[in-house]
Structure formats: C-alpha cells, structure tokens
SENU-342488 format. One record per atom (N, C-alpha, C): residue in one letter; x, y, z. Coordinates in Angstrom, 3 decimals, always signed. Atoms other than C-alpha are relative to their C-alpha. Layout:
! residues N
SITE | a | X | Y | Z
...
This chain:
! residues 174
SITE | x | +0.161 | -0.671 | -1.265
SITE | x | +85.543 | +94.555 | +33.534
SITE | x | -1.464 | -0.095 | +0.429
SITE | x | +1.208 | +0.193 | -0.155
SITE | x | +82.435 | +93.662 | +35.584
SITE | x | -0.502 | +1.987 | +0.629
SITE | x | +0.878 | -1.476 | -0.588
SITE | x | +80.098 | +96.878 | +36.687
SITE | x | -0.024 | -0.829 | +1.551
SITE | x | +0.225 | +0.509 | -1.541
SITE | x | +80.087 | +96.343 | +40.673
SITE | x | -1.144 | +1.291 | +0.396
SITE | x | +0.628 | -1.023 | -0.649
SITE | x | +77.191 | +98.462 | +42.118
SITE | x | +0.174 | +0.625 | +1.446
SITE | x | -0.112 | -0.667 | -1.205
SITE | x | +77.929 | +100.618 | +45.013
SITE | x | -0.776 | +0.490 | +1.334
SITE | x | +0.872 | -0.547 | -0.640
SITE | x | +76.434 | +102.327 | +47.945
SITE | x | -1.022 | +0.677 | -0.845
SITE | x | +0.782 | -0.790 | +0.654
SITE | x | +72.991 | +103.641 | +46.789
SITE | x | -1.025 | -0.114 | +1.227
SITE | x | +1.042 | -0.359 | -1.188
SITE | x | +69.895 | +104.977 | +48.541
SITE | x | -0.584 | +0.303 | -0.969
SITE | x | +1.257 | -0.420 | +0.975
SITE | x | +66.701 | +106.170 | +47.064
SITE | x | -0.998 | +0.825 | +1.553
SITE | x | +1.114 | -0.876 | -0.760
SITE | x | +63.756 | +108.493 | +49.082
SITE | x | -0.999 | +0.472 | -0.469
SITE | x | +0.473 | -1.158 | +0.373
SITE | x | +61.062 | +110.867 | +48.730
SITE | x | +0.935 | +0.981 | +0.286
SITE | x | -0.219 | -1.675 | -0.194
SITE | x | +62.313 | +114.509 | +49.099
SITE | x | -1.222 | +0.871 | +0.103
SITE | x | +0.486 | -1.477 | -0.540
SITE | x | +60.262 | +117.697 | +50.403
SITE | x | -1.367 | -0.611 | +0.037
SITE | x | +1.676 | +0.299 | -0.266
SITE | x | +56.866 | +115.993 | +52.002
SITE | x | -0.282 | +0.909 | +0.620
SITE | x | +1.320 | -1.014 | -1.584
SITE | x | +54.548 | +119.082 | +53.321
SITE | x | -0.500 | -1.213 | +0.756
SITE | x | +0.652 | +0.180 | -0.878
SITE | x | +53.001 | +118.252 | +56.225
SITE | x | -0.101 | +0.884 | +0.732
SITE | x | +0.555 | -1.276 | -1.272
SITE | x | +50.965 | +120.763 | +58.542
SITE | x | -0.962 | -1.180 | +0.541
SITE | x | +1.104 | +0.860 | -0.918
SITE | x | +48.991 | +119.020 | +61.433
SITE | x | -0.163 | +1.292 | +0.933
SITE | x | +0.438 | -1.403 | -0.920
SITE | x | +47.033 | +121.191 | +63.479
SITE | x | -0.449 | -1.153 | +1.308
SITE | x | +0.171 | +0.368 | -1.098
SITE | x | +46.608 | +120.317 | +67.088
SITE | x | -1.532 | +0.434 | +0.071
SITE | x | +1.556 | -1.059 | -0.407
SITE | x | +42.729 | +120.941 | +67.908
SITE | x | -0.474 | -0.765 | +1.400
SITE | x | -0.003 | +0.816 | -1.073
SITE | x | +42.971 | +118.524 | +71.058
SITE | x | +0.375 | +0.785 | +1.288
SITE | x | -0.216 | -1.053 | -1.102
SITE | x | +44.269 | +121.680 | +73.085
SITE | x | -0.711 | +1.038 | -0.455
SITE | x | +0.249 | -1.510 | +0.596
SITE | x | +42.944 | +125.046 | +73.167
SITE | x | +0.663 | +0.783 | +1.434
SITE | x | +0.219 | -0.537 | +1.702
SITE | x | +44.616 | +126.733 | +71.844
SITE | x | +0.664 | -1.099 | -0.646
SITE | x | -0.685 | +0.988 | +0.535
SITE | x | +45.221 | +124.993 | +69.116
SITE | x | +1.545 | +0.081 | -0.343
SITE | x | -1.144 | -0.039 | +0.254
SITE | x | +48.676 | +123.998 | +68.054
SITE | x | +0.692 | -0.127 | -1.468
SITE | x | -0.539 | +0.755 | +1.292
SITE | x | +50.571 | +123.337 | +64.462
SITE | x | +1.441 | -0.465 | -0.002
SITE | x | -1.114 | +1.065 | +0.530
SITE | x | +53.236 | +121.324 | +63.365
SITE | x | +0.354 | +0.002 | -1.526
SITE | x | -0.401 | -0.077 | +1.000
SITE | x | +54.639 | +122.201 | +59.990
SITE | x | +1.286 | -0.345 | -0.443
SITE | x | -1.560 | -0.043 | -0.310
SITE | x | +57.332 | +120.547 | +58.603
SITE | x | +0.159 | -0.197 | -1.970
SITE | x | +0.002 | +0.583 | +1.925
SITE | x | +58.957 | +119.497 | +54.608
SITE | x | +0.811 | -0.967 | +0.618
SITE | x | -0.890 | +1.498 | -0.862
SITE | x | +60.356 | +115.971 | +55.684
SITE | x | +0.544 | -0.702 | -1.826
SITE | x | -0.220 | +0.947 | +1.168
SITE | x | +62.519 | +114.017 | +53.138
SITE | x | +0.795 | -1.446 | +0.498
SITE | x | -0.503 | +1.909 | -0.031
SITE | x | +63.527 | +110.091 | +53.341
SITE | x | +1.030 | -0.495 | -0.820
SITE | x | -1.176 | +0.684 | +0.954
SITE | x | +66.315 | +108.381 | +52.532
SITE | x | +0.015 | -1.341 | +0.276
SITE | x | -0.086 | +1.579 | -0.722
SITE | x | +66.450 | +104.264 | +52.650
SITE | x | +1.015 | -0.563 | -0.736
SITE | x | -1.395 | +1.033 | +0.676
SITE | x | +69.374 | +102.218 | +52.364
SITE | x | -0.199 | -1.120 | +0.328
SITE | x | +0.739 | +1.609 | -0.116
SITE | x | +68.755 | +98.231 | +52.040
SITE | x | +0.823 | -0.875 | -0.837
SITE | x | +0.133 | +1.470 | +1.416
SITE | x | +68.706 | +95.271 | +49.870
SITE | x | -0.512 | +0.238 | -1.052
SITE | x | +0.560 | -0.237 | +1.160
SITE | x | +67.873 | +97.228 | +46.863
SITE | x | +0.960 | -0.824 | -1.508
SITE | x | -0.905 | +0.983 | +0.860
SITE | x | +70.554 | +95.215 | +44.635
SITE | x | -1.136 | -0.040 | -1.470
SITE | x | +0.586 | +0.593 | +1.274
SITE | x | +68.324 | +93.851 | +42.319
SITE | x | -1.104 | +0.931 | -0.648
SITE | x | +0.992 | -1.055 | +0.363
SITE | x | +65.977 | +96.750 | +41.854
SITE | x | +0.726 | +0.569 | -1.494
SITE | x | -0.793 | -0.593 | +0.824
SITE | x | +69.105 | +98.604 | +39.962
SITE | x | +0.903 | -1.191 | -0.914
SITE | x | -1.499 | +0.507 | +0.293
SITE | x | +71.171 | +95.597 | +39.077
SITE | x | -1.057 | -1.153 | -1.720
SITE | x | +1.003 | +1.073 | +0.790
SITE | x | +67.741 | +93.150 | +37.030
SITE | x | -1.247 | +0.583 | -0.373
SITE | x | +1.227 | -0.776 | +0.733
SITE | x | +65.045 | +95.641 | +37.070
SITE | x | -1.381 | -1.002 | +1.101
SITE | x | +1.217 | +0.622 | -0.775
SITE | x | +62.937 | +93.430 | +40.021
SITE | x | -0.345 | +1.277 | +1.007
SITE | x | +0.494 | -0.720 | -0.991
SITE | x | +61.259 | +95.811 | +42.094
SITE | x | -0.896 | -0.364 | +0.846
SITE | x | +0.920 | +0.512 | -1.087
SITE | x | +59.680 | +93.551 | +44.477
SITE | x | +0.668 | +0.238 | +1.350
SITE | x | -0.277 | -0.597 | -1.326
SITE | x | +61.540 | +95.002 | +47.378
SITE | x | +0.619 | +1.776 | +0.086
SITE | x | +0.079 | -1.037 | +0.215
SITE | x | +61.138 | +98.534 | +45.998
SITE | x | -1.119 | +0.548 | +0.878
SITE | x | +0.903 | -1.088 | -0.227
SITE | x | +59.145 | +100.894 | +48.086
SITE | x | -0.341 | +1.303 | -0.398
SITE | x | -0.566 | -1.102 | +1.379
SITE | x | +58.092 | +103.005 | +45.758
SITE | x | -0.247 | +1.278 | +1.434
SITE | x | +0.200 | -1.755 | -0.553
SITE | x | +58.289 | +106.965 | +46.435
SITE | x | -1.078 | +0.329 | +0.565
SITE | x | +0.903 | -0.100 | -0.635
SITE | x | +54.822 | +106.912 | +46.805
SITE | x | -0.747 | -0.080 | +1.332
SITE | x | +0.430 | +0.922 | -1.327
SITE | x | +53.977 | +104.663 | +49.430
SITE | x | +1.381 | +0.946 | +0.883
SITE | x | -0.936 | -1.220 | -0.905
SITE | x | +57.040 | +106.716 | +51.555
SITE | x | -0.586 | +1.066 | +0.108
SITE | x | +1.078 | -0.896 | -0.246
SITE | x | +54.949 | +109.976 | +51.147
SITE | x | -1.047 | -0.482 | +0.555
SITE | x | +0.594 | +0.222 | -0.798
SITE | x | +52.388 | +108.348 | +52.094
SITE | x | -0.343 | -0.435 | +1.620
SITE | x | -0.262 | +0.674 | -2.124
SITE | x | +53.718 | +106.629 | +55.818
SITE | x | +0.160 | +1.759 | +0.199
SITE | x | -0.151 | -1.625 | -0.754
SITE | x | +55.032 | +110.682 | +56.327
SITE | x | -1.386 | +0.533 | -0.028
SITE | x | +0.965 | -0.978 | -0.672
SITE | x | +51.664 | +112.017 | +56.002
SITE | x | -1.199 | -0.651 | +1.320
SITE | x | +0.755 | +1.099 | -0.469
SITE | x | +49.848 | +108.653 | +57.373
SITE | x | +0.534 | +0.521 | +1.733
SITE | x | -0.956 | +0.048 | -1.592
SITE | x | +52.579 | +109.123 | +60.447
SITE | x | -0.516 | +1.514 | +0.677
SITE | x | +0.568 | -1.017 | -0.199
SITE | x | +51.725 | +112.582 | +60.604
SITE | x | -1.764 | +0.355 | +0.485
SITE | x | +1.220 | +0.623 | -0.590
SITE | x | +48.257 | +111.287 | +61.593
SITE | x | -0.314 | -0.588 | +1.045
SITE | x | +0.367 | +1.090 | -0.975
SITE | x | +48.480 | +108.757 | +63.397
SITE | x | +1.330 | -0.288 | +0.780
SITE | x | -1.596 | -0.310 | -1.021
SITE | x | +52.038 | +109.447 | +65.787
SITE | x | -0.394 | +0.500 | +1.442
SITE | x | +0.578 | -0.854 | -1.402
SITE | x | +50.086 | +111.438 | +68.424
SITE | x | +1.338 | +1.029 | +0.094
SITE | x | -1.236 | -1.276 | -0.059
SITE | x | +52.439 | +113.820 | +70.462
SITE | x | +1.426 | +0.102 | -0.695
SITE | x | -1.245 | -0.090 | +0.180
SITE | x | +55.442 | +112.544 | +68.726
SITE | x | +0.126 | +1.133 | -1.383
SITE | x | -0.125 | -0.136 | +1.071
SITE | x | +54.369 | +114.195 | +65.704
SITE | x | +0.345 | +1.897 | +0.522
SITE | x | +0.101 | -1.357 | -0.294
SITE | x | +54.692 | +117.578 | +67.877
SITE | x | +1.260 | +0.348 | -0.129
SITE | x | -1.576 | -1.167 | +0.428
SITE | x | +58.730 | +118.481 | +67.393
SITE | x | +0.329 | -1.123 | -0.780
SITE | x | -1.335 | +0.852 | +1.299
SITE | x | +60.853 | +117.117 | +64.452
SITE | x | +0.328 | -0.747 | +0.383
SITE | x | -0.523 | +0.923 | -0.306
SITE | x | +63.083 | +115.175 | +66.533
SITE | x | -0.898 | -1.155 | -0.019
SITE | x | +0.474 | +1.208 | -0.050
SITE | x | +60.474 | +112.648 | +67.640
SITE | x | -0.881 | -0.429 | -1.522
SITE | x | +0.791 | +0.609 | +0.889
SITE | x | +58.436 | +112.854 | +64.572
SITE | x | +1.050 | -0.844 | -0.710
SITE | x | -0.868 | +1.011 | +0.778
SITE | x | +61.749 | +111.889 | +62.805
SITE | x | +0.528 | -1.612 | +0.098
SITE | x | -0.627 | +1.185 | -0.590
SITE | x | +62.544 | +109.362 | +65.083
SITE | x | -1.257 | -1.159 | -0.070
SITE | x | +1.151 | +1.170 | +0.737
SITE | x | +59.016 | +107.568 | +64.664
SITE | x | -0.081 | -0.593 | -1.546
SITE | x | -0.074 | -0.411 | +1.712
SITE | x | +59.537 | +107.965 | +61.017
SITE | x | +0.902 | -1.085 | -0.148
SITE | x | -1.011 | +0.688 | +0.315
SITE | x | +62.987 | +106.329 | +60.917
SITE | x | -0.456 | -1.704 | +1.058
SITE | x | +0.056 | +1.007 | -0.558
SITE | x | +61.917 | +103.606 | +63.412
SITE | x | -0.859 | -1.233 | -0.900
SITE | x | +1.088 | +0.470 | +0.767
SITE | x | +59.107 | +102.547 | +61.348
SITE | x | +0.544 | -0.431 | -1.642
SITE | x | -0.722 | +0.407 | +0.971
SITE | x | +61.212 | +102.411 | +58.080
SITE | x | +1.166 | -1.215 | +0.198
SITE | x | -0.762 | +0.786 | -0.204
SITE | x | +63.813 | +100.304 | +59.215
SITE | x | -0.413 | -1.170 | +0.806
SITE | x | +1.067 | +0.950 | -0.753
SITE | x | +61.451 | +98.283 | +61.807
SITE | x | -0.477 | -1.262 | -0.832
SITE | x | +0.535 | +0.462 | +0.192
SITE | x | +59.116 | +97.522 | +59.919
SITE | x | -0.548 | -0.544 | -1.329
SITE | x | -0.583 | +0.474 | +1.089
SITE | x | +60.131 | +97.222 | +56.166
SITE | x | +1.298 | -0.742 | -0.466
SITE | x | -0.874 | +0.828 | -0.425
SITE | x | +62.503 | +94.203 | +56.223
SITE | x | +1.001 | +0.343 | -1.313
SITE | x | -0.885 | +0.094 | +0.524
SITE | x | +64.440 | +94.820 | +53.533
SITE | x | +1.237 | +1.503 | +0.167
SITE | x | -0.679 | -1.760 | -0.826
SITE | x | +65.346 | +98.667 | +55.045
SITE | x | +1.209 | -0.275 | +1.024
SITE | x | -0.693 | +0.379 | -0.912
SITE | x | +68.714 | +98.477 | +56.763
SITE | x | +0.286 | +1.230 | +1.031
SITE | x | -0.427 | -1.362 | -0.568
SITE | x | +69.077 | +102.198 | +57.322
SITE | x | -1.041 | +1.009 | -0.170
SITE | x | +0.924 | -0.668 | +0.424
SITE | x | +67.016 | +105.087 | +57.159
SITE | x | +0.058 | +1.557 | +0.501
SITE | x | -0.576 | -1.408 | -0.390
SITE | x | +68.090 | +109.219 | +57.308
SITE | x | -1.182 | +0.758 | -0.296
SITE | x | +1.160 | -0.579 | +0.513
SITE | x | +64.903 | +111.297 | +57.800
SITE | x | +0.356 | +1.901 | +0.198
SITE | x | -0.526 | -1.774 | +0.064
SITE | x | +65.552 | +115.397 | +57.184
SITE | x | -1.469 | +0.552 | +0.398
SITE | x | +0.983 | -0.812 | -0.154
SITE | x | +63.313 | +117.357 | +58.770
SITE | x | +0.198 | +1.723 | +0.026
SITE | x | -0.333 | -1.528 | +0.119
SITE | x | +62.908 | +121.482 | +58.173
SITE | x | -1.652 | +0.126 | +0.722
SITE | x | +1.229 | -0.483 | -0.922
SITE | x | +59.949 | +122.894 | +60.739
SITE | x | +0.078 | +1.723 | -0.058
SITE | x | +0.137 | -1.519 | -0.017
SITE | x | +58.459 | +126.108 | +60.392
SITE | x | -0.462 | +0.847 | +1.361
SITE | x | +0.855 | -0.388 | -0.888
SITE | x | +57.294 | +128.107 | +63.145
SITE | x | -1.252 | +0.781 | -0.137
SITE | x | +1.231 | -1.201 | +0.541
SITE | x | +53.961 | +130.172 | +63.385
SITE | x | -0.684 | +0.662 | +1.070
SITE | x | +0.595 | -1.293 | -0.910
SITE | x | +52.772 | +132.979 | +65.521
SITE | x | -1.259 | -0.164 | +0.363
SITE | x | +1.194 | -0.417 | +0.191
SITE | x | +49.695 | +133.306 | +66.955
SITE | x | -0.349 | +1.344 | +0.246
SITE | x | +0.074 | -1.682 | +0.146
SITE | x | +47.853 | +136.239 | +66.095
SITE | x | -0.546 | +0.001 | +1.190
SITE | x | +0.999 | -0.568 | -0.834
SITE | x | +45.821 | +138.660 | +68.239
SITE | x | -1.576 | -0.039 | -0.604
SITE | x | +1.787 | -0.641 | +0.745
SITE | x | +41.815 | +139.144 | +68.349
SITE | x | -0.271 | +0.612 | +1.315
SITE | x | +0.579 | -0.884 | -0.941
SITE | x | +40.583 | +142.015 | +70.670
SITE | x | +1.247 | -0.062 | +1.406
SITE | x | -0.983 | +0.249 | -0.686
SITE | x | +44.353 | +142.057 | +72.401
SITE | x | +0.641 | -1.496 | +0.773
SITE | x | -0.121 | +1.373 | -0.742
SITE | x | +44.110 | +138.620 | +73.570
SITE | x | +0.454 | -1.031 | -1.377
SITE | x | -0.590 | +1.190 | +1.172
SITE | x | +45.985 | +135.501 | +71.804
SITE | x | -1.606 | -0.346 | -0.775
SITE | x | +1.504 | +0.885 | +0.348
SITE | x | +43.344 | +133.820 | +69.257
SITE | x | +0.439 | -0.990 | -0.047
SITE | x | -0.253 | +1.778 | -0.141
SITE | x | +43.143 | +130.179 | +70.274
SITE | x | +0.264 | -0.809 | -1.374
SITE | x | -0.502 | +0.724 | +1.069
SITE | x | +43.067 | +129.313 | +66.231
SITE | x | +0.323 | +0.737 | -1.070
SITE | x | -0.687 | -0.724 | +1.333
SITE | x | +44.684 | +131.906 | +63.931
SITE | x | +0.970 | +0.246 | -0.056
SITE | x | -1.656 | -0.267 | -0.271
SITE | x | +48.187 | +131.951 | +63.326
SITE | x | +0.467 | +0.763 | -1.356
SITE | x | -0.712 | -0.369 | +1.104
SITE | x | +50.810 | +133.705 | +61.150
SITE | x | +1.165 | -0.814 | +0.124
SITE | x | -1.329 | +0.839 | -0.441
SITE | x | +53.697 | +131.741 | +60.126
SITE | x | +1.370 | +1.273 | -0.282
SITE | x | -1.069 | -0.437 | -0.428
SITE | x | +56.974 | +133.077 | +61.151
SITE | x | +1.385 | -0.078 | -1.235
SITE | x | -1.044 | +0.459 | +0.757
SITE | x | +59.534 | +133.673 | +58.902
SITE | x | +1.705 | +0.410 | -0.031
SITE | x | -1.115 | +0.020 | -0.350
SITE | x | +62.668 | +134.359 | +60.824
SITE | x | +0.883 | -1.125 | -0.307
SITE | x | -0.680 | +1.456 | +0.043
SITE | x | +64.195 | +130.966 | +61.086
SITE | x | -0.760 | -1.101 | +0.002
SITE | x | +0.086 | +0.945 | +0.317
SITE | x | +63.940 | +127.456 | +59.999
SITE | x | +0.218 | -1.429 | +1.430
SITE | x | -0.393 | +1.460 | -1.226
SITE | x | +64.136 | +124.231 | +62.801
SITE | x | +0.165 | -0.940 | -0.756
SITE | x | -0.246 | +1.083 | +0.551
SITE | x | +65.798 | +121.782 | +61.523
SITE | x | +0.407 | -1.415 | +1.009
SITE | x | -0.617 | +1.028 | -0.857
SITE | x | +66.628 | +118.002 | +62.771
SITE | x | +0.132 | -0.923 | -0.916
SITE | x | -0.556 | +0.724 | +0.912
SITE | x | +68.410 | +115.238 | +61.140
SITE | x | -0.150 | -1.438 | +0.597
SITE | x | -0.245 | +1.167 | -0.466
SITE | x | +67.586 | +111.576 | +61.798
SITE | x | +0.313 | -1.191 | -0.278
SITE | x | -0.551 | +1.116 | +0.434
SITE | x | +69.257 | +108.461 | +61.601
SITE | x | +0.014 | -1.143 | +0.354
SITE | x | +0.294 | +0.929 | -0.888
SITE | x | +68.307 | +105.333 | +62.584
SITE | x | +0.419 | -1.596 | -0.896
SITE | x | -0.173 | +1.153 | +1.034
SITE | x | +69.792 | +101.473 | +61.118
SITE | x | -0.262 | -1.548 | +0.676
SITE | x | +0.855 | +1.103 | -0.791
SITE | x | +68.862 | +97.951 | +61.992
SITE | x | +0.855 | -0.568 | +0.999
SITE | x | -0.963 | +0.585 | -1.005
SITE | x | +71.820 | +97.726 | +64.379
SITE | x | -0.838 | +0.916 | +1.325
SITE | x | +0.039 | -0.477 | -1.168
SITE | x | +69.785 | +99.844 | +67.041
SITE | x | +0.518 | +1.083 | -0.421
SITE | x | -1.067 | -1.701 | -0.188
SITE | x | +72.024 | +103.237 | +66.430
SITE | x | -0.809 | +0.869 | -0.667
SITE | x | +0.556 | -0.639 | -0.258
SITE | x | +70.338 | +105.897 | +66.580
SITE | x | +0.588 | +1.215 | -0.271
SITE | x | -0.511 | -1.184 | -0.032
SITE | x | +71.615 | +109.616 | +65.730
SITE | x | -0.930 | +1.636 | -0.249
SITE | x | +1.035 | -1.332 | +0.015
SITE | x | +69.838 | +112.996 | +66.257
SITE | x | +1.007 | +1.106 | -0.255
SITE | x | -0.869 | -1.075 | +0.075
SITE | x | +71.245 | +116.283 | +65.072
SITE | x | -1.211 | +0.972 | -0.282
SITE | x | +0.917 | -0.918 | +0.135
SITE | x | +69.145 | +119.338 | +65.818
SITE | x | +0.307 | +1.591 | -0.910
SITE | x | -0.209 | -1.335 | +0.822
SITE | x | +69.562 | +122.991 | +64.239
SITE | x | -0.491 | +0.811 | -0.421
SITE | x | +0.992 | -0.500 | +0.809
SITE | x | +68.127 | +125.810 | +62.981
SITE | x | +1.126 | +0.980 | -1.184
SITE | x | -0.503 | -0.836 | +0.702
SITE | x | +68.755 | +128.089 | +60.199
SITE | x | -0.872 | +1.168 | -0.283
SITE | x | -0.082 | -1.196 | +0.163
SITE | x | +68.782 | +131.269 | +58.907
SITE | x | -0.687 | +1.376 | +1.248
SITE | x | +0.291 | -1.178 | -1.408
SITE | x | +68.314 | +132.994 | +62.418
SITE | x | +0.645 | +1.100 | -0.558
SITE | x | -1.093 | -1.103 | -0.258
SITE | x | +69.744 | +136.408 | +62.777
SITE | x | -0.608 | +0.786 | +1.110
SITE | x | -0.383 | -0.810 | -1.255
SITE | x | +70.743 | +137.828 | +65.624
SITE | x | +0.259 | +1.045 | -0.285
SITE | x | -0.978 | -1.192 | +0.311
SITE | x | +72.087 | +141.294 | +66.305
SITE | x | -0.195 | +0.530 | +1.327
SITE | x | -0.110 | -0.255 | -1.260
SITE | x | +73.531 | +142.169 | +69.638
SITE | x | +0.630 | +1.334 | +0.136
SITE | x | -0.412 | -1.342 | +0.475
SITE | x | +74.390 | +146.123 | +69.717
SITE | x | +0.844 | +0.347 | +1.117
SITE | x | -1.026 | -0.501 | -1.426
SITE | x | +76.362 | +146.286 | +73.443
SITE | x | +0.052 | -1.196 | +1.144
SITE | x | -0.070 | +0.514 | -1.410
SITE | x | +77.308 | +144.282 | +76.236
SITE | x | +0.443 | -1.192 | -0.325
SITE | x | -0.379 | +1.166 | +0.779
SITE | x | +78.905 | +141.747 | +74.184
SITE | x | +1.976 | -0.211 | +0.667
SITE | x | -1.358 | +0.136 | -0.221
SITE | x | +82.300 | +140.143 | +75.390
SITE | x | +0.040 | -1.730 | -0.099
SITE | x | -0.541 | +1.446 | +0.286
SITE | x | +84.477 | +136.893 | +74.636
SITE | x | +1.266 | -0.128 | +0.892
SITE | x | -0.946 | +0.313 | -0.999
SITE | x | +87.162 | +136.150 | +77.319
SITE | x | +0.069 | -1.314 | +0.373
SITE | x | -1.022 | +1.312 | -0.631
SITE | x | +89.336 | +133.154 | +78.946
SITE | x | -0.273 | -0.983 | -1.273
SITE | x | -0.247 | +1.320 | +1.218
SITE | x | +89.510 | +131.169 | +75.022
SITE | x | +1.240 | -0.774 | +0.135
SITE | x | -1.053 | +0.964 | +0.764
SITE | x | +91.672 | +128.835 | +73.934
SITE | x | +0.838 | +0.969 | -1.000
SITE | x | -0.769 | -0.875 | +0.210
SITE | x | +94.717 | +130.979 | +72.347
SITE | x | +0.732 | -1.243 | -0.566
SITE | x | -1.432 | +0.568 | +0.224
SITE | x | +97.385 | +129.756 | +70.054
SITE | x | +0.401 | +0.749 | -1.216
SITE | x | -0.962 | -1.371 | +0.768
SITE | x | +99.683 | +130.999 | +67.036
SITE | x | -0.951 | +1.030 | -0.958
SITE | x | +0.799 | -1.295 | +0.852
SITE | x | +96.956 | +132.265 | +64.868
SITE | x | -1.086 | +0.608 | +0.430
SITE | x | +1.561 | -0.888 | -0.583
SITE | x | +94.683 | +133.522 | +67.036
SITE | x | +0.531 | +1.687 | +0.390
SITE | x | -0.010 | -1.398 | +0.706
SITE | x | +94.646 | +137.210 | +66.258
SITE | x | -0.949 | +1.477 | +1.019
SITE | x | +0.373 | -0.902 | -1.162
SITE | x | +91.827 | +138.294 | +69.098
SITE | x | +0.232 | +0.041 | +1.296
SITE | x | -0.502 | -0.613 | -1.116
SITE | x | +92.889 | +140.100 | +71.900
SITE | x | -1.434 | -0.957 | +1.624
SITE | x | +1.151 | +0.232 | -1.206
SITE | x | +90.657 | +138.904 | +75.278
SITE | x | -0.241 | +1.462 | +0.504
C-alpha cells in the first residue's frame, strides 16, 4: 500500500502586531494577532525532506510585521490588512497557491487629560474582539468574512420580533 499525501497547509499562528498611527493627530492604533495559513507545492517538503520551496515560519512572521510597516492605510482595519497579506503570499511566492489569513483586532479607547481626548494615550478595550477572515488563491477568488466576538449586549425594553418566517416548530408567538 503506497502512503498518498493529502491536503496539507502549514503557517505561522498568533503574530502581535500594534502599529501606532503618529501621521494623524490624534494618533491612531492598529492591534491585531494575525495567523497564516499557505497551501502550495509543498509535496516534497513532507514527502523527501527538500525544503527549497519551504517558507519557513519565520520569514511569514516576518512579511506580517514587515507588512505591518510598510502597507500604509491598508494596515488600518483587518480586512484590508488581510487582504494585502493574502495578496502578497500567493502573488508573490510562486509556489503559494492559496493563502487564509485570520485576523483578531483589538480595540482601544482613548483616554482623557484635563476633560479633553489625549491625542496619544489610550486604554485598550476589552469588550469585544474584531475579527476578519481572509482568503485569497491564485485563481483571483477572493473571500472576506468579517465578525466580532464576545460582544454583549443587553437590551432591557422596547425589544420586539414580528412578521418571521413561521413553520411547524416554531414555538414564538409574533
């Protein structure tokens, strides 16, 4: 029975990156944990042990913080940073066919000084998470999925759900 190798991928996982805007005032930040996934022509990496079309882990941390540098405004919301991210992996490393970049963004407050915003001191926020999911392969296709997590809401009156979609197991009243 031969061994056939399957779908595989390889990445970094959880790159910090904080970029501070100091090009506006006030300034701005950009915090995110970005992880990489690349799918390719790795065959022979796993199958002979050649890793001449291995990019290692390293060098991947390094384009996310490099990109995180040198992106300009894209590097200002997830989506585009992801989407520079994934363009650039699959672009411009030929053996990259695909490339899924996870982004988690923090938000951060700015404080007060003498009632007024301060142009550079922030607190970060720790309600919810911004997330965006990107996907980009050497056919052109393109996929964005935005999101956040662990919001919470809590709405105490004035709340109503009317004219749904109804069928046998639906249980609430309009």
């Amino acid at each position: 029975m031969a061994v056939v190798l399957g779908h595989n991928q390889y990445g970094k996982a959880e790159t910090r990156v904080v970029r501070v805007f100091r090009d506006t005032d006030p300034h701005e930040i950009a915090d995110y944990n970005v992880s990489v996934a690349l799918v390719g022509d790795f065959s022979d990496v796993h199958l002979t042990g050649d890793n001449r079309k291995c990019l290692t882990t390293d060098a991947t941390k390094n384009t996310v913080n490099a990109f995180a540098k040198e992106a300009g405004d894209a590097v200002r919301q997830p989506e585009s940073f992801g989407i520079a991210l994934a363009k650039h992996f699959v672009d411009d490393v030929p053996q990259v066919s695909r490339c899924r970049i996870a982004l988690e963004a923090y938000p951060w407050d700015r404080l007060s000084h003498n009632g007024s915003p301060h142009p550079h001191a922030f607190a970060r926020r720790g309600s919810y998470v911004r997330t965006a999911t990107v996907t980009y392969d050497d056919n052109g296709q393109l996929w964005v999925v935005s999101g956040v997590h662990d919001l919470v809401v809590l709405k105490t009156t004035d709340s109503e759900f009317h004219t749904f979609y109804q069928e046998r197991y639906t249980t609430l009243r309009p």
